[in-house]
MARKOL-986101 format. One record per residue (C-alpha): x, z, y. Coordinates in nm, 3 decimals, always signed. Layout:
<rodrens>
c1,c3,c2
X,Z,Y
...
</rodrens>
This chain:
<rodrens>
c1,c3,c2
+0.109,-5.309,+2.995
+0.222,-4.973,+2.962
+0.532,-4.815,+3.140
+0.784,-4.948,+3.439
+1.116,-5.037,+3.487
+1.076,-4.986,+3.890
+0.924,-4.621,+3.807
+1.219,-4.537,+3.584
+1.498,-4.710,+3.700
+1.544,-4.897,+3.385
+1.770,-5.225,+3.474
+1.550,-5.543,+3.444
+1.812,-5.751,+3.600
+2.023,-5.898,+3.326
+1.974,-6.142,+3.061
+2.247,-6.266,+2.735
+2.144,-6.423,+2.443
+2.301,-6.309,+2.107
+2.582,-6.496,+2.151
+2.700,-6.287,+2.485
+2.537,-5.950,+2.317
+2.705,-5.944,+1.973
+3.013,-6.220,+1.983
+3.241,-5.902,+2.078
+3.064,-5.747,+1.753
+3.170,-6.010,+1.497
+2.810,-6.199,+1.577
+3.032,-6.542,+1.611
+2.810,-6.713,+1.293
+2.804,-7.033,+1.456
+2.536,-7.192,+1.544
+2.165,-7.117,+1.397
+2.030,-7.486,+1.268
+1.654,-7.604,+1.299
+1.520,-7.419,+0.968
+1.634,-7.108,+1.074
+1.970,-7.091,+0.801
+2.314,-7.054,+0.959
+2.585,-7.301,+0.998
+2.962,-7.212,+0.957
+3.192,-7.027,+1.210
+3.270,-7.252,+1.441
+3.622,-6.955,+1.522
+3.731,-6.687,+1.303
+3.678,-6.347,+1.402
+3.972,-6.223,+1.595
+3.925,-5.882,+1.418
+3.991,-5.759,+1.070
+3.637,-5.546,+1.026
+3.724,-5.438,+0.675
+4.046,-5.264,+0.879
+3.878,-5.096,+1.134
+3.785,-4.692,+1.177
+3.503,-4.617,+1.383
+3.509,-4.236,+1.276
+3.910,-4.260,+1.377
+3.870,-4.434,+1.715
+3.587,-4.175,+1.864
+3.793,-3.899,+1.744
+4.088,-4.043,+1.947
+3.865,-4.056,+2.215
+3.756,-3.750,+2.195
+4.123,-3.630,+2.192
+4.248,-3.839,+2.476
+3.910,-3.687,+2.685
+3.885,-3.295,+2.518
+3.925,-3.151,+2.888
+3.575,-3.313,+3.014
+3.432,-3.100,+2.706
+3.379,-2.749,+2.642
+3.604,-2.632,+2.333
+3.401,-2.505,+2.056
+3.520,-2.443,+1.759
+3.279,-2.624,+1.448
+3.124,-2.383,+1.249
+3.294,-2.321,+0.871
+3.564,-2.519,+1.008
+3.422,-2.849,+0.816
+3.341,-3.207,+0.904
+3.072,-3.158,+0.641
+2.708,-2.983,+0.591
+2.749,-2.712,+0.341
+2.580,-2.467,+0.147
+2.407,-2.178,+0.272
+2.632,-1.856,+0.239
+2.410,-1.493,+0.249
+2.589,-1.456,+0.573
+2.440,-1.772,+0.732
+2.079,-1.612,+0.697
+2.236,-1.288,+0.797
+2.358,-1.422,+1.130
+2.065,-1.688,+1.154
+1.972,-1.460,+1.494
+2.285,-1.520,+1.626
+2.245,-1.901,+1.621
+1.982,-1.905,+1.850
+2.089,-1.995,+2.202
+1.919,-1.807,+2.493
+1.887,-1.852,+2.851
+2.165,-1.663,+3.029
+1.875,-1.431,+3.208
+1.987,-1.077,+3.083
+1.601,-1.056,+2.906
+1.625,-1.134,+2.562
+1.719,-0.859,+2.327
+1.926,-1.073,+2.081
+2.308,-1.152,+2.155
+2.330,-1.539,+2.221
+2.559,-1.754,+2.022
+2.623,-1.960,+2.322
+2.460,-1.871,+2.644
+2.288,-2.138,+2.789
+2.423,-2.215,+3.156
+2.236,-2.441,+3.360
+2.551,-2.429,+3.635
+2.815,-2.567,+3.328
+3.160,-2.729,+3.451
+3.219,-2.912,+3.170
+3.039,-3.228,+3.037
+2.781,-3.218,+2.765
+2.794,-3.419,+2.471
+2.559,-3.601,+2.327
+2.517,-3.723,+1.972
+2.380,-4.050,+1.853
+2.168,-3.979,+1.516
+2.136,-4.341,+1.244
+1.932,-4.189,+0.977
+1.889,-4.370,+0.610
+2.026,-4.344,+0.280
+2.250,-4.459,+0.018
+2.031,-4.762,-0.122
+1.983,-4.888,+0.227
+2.049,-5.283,+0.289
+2.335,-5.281,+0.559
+2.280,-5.651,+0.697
+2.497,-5.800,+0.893
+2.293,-5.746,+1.204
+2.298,-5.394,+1.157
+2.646,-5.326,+1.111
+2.687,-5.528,+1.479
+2.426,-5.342,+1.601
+2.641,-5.024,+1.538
+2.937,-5.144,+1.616
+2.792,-5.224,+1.938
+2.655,-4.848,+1.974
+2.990,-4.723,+1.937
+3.194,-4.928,+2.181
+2.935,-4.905,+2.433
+2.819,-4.509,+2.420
+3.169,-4.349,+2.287
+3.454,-4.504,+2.379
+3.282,-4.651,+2.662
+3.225,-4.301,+2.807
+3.533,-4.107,+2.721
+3.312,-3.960,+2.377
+3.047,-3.875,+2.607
+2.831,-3.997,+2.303
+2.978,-3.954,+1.939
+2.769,-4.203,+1.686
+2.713,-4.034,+1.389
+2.542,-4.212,+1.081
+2.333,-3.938,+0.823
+2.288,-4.081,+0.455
+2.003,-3.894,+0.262
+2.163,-3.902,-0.109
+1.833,-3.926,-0.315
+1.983,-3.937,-0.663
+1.923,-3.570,-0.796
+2.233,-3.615,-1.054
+2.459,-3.673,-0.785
+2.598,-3.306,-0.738
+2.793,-3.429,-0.384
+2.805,-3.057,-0.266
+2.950,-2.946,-0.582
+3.336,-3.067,-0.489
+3.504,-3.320,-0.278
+3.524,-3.601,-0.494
+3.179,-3.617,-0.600
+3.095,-3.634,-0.227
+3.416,-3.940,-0.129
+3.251,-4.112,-0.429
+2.929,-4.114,-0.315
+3.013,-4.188,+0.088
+3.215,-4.472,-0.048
+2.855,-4.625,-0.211
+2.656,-4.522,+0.093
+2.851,-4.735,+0.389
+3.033,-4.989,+0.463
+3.390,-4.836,+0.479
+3.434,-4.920,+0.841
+3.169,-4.588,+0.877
+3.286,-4.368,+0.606
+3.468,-4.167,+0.886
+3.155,-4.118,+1.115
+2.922,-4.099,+0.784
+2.735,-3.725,+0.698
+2.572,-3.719,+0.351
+2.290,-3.467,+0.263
+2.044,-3.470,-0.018
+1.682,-3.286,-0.088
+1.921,-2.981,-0.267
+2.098,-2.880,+0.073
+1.800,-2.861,+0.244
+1.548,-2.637,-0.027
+1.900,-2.414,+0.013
+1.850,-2.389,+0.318
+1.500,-2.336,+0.404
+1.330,-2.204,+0.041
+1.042,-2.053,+0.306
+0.979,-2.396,+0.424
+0.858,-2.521,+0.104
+0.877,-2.894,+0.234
+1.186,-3.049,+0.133
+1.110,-3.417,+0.195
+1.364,-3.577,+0.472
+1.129,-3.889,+0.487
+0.844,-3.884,+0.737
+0.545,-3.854,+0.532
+0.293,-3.572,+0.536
+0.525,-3.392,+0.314
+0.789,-3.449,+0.537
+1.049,-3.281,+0.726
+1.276,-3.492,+0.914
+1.436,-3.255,+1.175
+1.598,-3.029,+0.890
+1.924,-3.249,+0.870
+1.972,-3.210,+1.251
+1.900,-2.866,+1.221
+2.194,-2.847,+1.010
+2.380,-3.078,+1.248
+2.358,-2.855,+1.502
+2.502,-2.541,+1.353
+2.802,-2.775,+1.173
+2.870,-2.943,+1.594
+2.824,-2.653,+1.836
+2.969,-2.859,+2.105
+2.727,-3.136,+2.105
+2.426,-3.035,+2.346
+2.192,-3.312,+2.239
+2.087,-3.528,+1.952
+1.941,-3.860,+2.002
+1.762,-3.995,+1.627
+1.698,-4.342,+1.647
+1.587,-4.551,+1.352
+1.823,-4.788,+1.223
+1.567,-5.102,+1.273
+1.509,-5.004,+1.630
+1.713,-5.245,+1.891
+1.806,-5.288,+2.225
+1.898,-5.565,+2.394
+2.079,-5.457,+2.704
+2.399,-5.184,+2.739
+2.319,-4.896,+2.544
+2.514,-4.642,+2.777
+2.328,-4.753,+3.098
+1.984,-4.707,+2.876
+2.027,-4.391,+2.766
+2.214,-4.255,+3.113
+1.897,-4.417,+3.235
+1.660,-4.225,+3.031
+1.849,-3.910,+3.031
+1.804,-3.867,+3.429
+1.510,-3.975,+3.497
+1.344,-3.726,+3.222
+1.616,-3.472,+3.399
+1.462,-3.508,+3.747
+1.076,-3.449,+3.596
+0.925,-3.121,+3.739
+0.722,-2.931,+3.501
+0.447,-2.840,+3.714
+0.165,-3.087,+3.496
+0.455,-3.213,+3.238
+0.235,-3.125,+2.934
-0.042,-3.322,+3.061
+0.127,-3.608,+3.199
+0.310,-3.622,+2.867
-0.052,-3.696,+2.673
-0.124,-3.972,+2.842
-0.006,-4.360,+2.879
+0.085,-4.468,+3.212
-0.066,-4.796,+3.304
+0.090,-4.944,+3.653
-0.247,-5.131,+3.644
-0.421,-4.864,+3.629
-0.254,-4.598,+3.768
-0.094,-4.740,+4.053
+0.316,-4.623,+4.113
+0.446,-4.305,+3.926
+0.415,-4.082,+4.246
+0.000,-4.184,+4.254
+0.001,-4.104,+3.811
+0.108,-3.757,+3.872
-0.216,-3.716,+4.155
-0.441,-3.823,+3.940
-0.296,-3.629,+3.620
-0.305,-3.308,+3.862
-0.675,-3.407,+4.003
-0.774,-3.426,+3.656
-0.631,-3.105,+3.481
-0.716,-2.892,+3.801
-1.077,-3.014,+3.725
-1.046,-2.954,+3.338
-1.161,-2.668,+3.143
-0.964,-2.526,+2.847
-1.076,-2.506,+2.520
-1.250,-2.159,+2.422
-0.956,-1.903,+2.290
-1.000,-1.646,+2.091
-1.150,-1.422,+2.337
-1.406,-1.676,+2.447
-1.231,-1.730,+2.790
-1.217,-2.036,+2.986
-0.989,-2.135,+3.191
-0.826,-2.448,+3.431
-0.461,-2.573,+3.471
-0.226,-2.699,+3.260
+0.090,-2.573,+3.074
+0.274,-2.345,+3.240
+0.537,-2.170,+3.062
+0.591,-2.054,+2.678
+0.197,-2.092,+2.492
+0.147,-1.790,+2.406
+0.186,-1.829,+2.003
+0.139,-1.456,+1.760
+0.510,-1.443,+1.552
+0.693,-1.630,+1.845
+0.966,-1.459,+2.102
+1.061,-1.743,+2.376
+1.309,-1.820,+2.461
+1.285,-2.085,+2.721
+1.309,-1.965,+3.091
+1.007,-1.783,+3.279
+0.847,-1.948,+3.530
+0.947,-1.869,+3.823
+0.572,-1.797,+3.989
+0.278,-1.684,+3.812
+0.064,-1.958,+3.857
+0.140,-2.348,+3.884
-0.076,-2.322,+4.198
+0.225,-2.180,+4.380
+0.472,-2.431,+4.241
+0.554,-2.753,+4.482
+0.671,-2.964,+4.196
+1.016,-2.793,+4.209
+1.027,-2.653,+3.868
+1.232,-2.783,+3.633
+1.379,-3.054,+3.849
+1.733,-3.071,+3.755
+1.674,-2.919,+3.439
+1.818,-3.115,+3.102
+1.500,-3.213,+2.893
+1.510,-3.039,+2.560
+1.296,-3.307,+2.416
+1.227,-3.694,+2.536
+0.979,-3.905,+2.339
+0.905,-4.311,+2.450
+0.557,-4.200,+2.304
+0.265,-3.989,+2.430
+0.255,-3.637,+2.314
-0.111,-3.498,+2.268
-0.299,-3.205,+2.128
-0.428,-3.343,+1.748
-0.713,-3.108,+1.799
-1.038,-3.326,+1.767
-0.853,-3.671,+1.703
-0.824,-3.814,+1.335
-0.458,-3.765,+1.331
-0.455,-3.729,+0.988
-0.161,-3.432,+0.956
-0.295,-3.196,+1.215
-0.409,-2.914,+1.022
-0.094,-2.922,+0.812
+0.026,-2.587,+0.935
+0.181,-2.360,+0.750
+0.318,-2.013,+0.752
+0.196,-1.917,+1.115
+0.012,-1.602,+1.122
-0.250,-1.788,+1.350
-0.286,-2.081,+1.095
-0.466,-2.372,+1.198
-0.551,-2.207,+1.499
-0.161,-2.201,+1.618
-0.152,-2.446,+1.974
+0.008,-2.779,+1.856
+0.093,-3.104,+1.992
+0.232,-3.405,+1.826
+0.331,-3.761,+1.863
+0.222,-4.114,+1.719
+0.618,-4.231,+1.656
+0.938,-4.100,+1.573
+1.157,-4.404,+1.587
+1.353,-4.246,+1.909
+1.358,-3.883,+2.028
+1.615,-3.657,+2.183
+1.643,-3.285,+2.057
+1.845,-3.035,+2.236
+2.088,-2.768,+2.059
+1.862,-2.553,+2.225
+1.543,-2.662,+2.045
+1.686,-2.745,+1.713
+1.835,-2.437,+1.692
+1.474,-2.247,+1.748
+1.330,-2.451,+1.477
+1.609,-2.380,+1.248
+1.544,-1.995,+1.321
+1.156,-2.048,+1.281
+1.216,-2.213,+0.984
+1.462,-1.949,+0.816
+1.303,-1.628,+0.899
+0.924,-1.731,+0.884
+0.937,-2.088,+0.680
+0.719,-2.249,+0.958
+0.641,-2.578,+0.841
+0.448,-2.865,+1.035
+0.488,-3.250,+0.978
+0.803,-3.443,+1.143
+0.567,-3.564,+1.415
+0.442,-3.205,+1.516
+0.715,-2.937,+1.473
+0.975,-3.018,+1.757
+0.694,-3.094,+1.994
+0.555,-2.825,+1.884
+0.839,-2.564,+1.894
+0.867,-2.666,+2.226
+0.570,-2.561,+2.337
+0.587,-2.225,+2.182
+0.909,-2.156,+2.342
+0.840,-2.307,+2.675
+1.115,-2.573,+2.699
+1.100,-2.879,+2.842
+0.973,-3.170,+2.714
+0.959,-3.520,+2.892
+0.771,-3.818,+2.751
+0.986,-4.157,+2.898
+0.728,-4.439,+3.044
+0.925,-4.722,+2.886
+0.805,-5.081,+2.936
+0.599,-5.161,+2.641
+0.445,-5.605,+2.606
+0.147,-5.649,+2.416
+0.149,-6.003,+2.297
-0.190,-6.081,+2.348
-0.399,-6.065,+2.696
-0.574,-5.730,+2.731
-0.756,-5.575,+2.988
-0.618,-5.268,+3.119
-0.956,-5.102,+3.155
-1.033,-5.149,+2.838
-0.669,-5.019,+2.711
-0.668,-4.744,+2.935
-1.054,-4.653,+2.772
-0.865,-4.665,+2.478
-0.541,-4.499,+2.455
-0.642,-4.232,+2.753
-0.973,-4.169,+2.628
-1.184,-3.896,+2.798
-0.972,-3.951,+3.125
-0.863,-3.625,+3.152
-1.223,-3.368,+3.056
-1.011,-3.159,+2.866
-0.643,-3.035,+3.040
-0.483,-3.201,+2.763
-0.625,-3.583,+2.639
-0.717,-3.630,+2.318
-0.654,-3.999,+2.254
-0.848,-4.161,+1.961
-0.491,-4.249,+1.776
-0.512,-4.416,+1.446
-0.820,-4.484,+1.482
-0.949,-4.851,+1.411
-0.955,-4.949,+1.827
-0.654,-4.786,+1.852
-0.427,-5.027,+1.567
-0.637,-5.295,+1.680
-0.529,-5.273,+2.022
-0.175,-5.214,+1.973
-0.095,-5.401,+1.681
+0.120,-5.654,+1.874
+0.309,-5.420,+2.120
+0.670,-5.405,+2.164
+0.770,-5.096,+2.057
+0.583,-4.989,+1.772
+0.765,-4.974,+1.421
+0.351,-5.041,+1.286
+0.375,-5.366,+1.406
+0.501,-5.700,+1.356
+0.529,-5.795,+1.730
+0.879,-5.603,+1.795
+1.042,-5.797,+1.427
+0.933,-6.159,+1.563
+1.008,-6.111,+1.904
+1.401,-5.981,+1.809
+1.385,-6.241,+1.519
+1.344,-6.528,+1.777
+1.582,-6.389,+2.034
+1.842,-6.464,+1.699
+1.768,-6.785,+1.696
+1.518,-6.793,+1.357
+1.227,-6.981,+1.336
+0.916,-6.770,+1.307
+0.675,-6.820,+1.045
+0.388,-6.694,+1.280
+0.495,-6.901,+1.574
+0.215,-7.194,+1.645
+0.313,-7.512,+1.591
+0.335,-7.610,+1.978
+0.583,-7.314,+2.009
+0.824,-7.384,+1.691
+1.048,-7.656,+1.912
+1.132,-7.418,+2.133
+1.477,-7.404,+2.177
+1.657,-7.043,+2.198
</rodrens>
């Protein structure tokens, strides 16, 4: 319904069942029998798990690759977060990274080259914490990250597991044993090496402005903090994919991220905002090259919302939103007006941010956290955006960084699903929403879903869908790639080879 695999290049072509996926993993179970319980190995594993090193093997990578990479050295020369010294809020300026224009007054910690030689590196964010559940499915899933994203690619990608400590006695910053003793409960010891621990303690250290401390997303929230941190302790890593640990993929991870990565690379930003806020329906909308028309006949068209002043005005995004307590420090655009721009803009540019879900100005919806703003001098007037889903984003150094200033200096505080959207908008970098395939389970019309999830079909420059309201969850309650729903847990349930309990009757003999 929503999305493309022909608009994004996304392959389409291949098909294994688990067997052929996860086998090479440790999958080999045996065979599933007809109630949905597993039968003995029919082989032993040919590996010794318990034996293995996956923190050990990408840093041998890494090693046998390091002239494809930049050499940075890690900050406070640790493979751990740490406690905030008086000289890290000193120097927070200094951690901002800037684009090599000769315009900003600070000095850059790294200038930001769009011309670099070397390779960037991304990182590969599994967030959870110590009490997690680490099934047996999960631990292939990993192991299947790793093989095919680091040492696939020459440590191109680095997987790196975060564990959110939430026991309050546990003082795992306090020395070095505390902390082994506590990694050892958190993973399975084939991670310990590729494992970062932080608890709620590191990050009111760091960010006492903030005043929410909460890694979890909730309204109270603030997931980014550990991969602000993240990116101060791994300078050389230029982006940080977080991805739930109960989202999957069935295909090859490297060619679906490469995928993403270059398509969202090659996106102009000449009407990026608004094409970002809505959905793209193929049925709807035609091919991608026809969406963008009609998103630029629409915003042309479109009035902005009164500002302060009481001015009007039409067009989209163009540039840093102009945001009181906020120096950008994204690039200017290169003409005054969009007007003059032939969709050139941006193209070639790395995305600092790539969402799989619509990003929309809360203003007027019932999204329930949008006036949860705090610590802006324009308060609940301060221009916004956020997102329905967190489950898989990509952050540049470049943005993380900015929030982790914002945060320091002026303890700017919006929910998970608002601040890095957000903070991109105030500092004008570029954000990319990825039209990935998404099945609803049940026939829909796509008038009536487009009425839906685009709403006022583009009135105001930026759409205001009706999201979380009742038509909204009862219209997507059985797509693909929503962690709301129970659509995405049977469909990857079934692909294993388990019976479903919500399967009808005429569909529980088929055979997987």
């Amino acid at each position: 319904m929503f999305g493309s695999y022909n608009a994004t290049g996304l392959a389409s072509d291949f098909c294994l069942d688990r067997h052929a996926r996860y086998d090479p993993y440790g999958y080999d179970e045996g065979d599933v029998d007809g109630k949905g319980g597993r039968r003995k190995a029919n082989r032993a594993s040919k590996v010794q798990w318990d034996k293995v090193d996956w923190g050990f093997l990408q840093g041998d990578c890494l090693m046998r690759n390091q002239h494809r990479y930049e050499p940075l050295p890690r900050a406070n020369r640790t493979a751990t977060l740490w406690m905030p010294r008086q000289e890290d809020f000193d120097n927070v300026d200094t951690t901002v990274v800037l684009p090599d224009d000769g315009s900003q007054k600070s000095v850059s910690y790294r200038l930001w080259k769009s011309d670099q030689k070397y390779k960037q590196r991304t990182a590969i964010i599994l967030r959870s914490w110590e009490s997690n559940e680490w099934t047996t499915d999960t631990i292939q899933y990993i192991r299947s990250m790793i093989m095919e994203l680091s040492l696939h690619s020459g440590a191109e990608y680095e997987v790196i597991i975060m564990i959110e400590i939430k026991d309050a006695s546990a003082r795992i910053f306090d020395n070095d044993a505390f902390y082994e003793q506590a990694l050892k409960k958190a993973v399975p010891g084939e991670f310990g090496n590729n494992t970062i621990l932080f608890n709620r303690r590191l990050l009111e250290k760091w960010y006492p402005r903030a005043g929410q401390h909460e890694a979890k997303t909730s309204p109270s929230g603030h997931m980014a903090q550990p991969l602000q941190l993240l990116s101060l302790l791994r300078p050389e890593i230029e982006h940080f994919w977080q991805i739930d640990l109960d989202v999957r993929y069935t295909g090859h991870h490297y060619h679906h991220l490469e995928t993403i990565s270059a398509w969202a690379k090659q996106q102009p930003r000449k009407f990026l905002w608004e094409r970002a806020s809505r959905y793209y329906i193929p049925h709807i909308h035609g091919n991608w090259t026809n969406f963008m028309e009609i998103v630029a006949n629409q915003t042309s068209q479109a009035i902005k919302p009164l500002d302060e002043e009481g001015d009007t005005g039409k067009g989209g995004v163009w540039g840093p939103e102009k945001t009181d307590g906020i120096e950008p420090i994204g690039p200017t655009p290169p003409v005054e007006s969009s007007d003059n721009d032939k969709y050139e803009w941006g193209v070639g540019e790395e995305a600092d941010m790539i969402n799989l879900a619509p990003v929309f100005d809360p203003e007027g919806t019932s999204f329930v956290m949008k006036d949860k703003v705090e610590h802006y001098p324009e308060g609940n007037h301060t221009p916004r955006r956020a997102t329905g889903t967190t489950s898989m984003i990509r952050l540049s150094k470049r943005l993380l960084r900015a929030m982790h200033h914002g945060q320091v200096t002026s303890g700017f505080y919006m929910p998970p699903e608002m601040y890095p959207e957000s903070t991109a908008l105030h500092h004008g970098l570029k954000l990319v929403v990825f039209p990935a395939p998404v099945y609803l389970d049940f026939a829909k019309s796509p008038e009536n879903i487009n009425a839906a999830f685009n709403a006022d079909e583009g009135k105001t420059v930026l759409n205001n869908p009706p999201i979380h309201d009742g038509t909204w969850h009862r219209m997507s309650y059985w797509a693909s790639i929503d962690e709301k729903t129970t659509y995405p847990d049977e469909l990857y349930k079934r692909w294993l080879g388990y019976v479903s309990f919500l399967l009808r009757p005429w569909l529980a003999q088929v055979s997987y």
